[in-house]
C-alpha positions as YAML, in Angstrom:
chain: A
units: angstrom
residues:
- id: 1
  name: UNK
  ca: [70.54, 103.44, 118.70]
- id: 2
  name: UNK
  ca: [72.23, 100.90, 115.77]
- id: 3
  name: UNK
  ca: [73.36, 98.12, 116.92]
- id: 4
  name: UNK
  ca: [75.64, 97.68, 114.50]
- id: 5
  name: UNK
  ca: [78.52, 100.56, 114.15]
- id: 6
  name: UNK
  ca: [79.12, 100.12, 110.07]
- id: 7
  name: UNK
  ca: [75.17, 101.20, 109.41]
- id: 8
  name: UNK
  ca: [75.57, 104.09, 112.14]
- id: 9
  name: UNK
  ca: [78.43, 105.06, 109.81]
- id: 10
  name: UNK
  ca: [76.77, 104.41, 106.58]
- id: 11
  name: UNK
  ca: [73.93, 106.72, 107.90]
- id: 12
  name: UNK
  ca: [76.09, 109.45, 109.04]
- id: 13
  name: UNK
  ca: [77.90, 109.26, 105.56]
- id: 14
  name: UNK
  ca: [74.52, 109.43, 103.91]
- id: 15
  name: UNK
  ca: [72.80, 112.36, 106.06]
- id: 16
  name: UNK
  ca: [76.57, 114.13, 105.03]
- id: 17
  name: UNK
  ca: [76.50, 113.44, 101.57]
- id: 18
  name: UNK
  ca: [72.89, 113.19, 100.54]
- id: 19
  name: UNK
  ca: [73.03, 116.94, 101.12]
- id: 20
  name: UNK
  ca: [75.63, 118.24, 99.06]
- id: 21
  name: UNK
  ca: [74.61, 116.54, 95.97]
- id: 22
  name: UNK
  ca: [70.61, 118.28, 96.25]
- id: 23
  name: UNK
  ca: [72.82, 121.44, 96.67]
- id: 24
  name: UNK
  ca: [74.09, 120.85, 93.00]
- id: 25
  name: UNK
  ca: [71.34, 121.61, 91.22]
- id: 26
  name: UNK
  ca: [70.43, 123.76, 88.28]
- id: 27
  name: UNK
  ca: [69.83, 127.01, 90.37]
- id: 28
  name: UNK
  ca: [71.51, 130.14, 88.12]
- id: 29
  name: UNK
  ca: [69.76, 132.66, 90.19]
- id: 30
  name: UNK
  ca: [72.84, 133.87, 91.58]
- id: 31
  name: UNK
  ca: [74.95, 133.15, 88.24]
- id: 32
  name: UNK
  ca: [75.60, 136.44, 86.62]
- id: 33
  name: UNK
  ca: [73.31, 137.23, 83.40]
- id: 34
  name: UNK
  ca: [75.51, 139.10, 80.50]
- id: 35
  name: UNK
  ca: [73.64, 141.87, 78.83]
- id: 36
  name: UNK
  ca: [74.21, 144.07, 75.12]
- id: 37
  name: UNK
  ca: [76.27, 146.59, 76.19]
- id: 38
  name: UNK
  ca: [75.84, 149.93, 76.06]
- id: 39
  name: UNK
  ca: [77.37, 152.97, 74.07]
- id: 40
  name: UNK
  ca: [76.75, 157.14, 73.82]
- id: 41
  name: UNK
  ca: [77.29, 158.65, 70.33]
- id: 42
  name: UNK
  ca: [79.84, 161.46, 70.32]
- id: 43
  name: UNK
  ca: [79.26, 164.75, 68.43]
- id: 44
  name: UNK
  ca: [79.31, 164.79, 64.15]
- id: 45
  name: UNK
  ca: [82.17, 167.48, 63.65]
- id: 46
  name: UNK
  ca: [84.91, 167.78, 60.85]
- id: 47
  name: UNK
  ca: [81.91, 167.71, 58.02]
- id: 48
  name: UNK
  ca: [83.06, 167.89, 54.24]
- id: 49
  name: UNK
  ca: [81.68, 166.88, 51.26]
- id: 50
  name: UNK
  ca: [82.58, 163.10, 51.67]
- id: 51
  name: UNK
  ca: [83.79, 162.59, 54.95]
- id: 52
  name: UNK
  ca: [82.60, 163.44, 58.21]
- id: 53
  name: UNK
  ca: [84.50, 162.80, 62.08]
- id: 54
  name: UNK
  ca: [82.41, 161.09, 64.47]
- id: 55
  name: UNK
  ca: [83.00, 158.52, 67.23]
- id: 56
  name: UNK
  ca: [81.40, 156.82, 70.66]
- id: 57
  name: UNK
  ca: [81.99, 156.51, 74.76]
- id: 58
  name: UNK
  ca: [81.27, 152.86, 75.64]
- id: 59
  name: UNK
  ca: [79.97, 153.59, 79.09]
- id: 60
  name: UNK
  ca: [79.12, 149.47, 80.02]
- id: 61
  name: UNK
  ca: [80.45, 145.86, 78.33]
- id: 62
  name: UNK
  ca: [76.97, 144.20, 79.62]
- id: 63
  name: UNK
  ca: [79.43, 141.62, 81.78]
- id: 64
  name: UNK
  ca: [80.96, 139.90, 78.26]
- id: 65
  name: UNK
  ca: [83.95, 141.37, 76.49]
- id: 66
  name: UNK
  ca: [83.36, 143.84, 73.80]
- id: 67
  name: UNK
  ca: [83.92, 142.03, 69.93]
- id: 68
  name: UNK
  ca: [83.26, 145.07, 67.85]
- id: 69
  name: UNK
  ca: [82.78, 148.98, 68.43]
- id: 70
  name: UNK
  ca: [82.22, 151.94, 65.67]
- id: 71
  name: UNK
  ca: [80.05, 154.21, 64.33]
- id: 72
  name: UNK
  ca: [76.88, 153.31, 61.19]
- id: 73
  name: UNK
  ca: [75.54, 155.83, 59.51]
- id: 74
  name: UNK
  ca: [72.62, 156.21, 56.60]
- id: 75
  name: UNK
  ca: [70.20, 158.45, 55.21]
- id: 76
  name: UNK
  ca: [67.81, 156.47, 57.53]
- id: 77
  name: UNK
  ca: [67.17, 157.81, 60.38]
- id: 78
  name: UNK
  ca: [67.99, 155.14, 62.56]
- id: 79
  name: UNK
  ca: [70.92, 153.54, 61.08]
- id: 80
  name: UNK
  ca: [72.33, 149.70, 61.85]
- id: 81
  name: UNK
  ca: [75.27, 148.15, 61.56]
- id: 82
  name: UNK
  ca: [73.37, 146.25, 58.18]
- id: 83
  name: UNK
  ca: [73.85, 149.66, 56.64]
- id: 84
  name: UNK
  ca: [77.72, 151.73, 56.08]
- id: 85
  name: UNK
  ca: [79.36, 151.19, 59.29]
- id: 86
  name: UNK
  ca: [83.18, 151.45, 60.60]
- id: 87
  name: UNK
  ca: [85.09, 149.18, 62.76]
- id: 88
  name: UNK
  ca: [86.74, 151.06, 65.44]
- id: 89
  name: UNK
  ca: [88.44, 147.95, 67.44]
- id: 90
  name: UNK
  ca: [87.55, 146.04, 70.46]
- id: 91
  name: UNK
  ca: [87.50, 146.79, 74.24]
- id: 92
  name: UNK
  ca: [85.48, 149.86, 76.42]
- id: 93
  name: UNK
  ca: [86.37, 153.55, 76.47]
- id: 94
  name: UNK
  ca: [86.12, 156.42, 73.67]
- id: 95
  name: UNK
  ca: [86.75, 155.66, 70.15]
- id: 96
  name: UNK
  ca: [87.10, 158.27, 67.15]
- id: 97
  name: UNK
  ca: [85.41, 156.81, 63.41]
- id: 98
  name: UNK
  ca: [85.84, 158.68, 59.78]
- id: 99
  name: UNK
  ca: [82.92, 158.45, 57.40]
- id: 100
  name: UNK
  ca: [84.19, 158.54, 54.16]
- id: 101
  name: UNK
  ca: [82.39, 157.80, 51.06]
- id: 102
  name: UNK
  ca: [79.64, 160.44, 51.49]
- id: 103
  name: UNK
  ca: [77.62, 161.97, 48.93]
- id: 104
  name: UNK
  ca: [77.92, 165.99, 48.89]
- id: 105
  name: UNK
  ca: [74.55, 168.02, 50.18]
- id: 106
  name: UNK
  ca: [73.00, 164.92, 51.39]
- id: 107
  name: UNK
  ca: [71.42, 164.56, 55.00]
- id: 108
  name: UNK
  ca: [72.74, 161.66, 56.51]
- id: 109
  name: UNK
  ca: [72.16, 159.86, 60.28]
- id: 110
  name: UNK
  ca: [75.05, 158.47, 62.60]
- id: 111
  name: UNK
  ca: [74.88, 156.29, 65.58]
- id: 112
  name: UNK
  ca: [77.67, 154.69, 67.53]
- id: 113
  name: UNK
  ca: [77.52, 151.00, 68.28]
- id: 114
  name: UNK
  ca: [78.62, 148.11, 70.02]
- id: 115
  name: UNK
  ca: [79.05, 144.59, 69.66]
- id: 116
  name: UNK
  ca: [79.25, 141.53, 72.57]
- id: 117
  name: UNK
  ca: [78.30, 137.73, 72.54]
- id: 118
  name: UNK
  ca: [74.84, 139.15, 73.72]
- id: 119
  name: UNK
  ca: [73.78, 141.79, 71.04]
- id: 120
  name: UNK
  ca: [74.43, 145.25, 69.61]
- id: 121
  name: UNK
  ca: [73.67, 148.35, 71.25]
- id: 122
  name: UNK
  ca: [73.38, 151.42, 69.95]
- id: 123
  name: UNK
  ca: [73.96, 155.07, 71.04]
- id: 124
  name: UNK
  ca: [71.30, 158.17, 70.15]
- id: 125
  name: UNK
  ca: [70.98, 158.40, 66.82]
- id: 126
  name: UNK
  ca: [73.15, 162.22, 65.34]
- id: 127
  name: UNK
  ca: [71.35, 164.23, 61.76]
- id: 128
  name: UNK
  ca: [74.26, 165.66, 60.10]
- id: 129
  name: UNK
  ca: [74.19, 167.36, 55.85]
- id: 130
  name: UNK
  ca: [77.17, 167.18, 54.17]
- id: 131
  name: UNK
  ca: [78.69, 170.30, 52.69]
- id: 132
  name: UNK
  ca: [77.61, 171.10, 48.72]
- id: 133
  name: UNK
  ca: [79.91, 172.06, 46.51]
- id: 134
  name: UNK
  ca: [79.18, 175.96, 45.13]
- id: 135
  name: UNK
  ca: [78.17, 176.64, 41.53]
- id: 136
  name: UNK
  ca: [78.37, 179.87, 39.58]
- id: 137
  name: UNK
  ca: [76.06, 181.24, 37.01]
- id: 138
  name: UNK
  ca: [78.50, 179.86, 34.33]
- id: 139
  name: UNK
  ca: [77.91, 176.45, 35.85]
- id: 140
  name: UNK
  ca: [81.70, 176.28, 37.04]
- id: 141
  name: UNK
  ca: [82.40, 174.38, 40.06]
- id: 142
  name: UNK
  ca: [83.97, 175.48, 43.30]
- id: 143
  name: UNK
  ca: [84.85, 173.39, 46.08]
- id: 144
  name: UNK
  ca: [85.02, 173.95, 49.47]
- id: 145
  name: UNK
  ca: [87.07, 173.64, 52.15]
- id: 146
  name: UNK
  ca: [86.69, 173.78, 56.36]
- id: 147
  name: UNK
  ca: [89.22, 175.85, 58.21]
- id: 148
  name: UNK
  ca: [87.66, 175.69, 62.25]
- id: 149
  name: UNK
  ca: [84.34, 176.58, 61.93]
- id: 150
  name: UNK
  ca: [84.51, 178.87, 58.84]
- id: 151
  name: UNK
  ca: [83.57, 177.13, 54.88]
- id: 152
  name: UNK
  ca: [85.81, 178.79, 52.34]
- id: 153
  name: UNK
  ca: [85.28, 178.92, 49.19]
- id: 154
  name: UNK
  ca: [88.64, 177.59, 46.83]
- id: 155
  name: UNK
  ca: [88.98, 180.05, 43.71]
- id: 156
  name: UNK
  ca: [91.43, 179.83, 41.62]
- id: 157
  name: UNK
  ca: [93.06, 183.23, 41.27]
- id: 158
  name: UNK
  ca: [96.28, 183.64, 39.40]
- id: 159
  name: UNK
  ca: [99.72, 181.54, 38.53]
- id: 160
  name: UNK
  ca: [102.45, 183.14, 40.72]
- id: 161
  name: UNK
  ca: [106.05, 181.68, 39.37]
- id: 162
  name: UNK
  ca: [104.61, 179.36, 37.41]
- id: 163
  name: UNK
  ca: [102.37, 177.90, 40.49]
- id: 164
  name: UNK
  ca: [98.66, 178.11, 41.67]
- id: 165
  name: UNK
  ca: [97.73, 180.34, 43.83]
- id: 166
  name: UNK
  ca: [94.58, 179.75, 45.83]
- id: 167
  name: UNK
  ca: [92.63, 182.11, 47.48]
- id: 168
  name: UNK
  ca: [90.04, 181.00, 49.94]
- id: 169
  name: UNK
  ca: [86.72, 183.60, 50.28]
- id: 170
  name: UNK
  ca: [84.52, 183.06, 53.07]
...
């Protein structure tokens, strides 16, 4: 066929090589594609006037490590991490997040979220009222406090050796 065996090798070379480099191209089809990740928002319990428990189950990273994870909370209803947030840590799994700073009787909205290079997700957004203080007829004050489920009221009832004594009515 070729008379000559160094273009017979040249050719074989070629019909080799040619192939591999047209292989090479910019094909990502089959790369995998990162995504936000995703996050459920765990119950509101622990509710005072100021402070509330909350927290999150990241249930997927979207494919790129997880930068930032907490909870963000407003009296919007569907709260961002632009508004009050917390900042839980870094990696998948449950998380637990205190609200503090609350303002007492106030309806306020929670959401977990999460952060990767991607985007943020967020969970289901939770409603949640913080607890009022009580006031008598005299305009005094009482506070409250959470024991389980029940609210007690905090009176203060008498000096016992020289120390309060509080007594907590449901």
């Amino acid at each position: 066929m070729f008379k000559e065996p160094r273009v017979a090798l040249l050719v074989a070379l070629a019909a080799f090589i040619l192939p591999l480099f047209a292989s090479c191209g910019g094909d990502d089809s089959a790369a995998p594609s990162n995504k936000v990740p995703v996050v459920t928002t765990g119950a509101v319990s622990s509710i005072t006037q100021a402070t509330a428990q909350c927290g999150g189950t990241i249930t997927s990273d979207g494919g790129a490590a997880v930068t930032a994870r907490g909870v963000c909370w407003s009296t919007n209803q569907t709260p961002t991490v632009a508004d009050n947030k917390t900042t839980d840590g870094t990696g998948t799994g449950s998380f637990t997040s205190s609200i503090t700073g609350l303002t007492a009787d106030t309806p306020y909205y929670e959401r977990a979220y999460v952060t990767n290079s991607v985007g943020t997700g967020y969970g289901s957004a939770m409603s949640f009222m913080t607890r009022g203080a009580v006031t008598d007829i005299d305009g005094n004050v009482y506070q409250t406090v959470t024991i389980g489920t029940q609210v007690m009221l905090l009176l203060m009832a008498a000096y016992i050796t020289g120390m309060p004594y509080m007594i907590a009515a449901t």
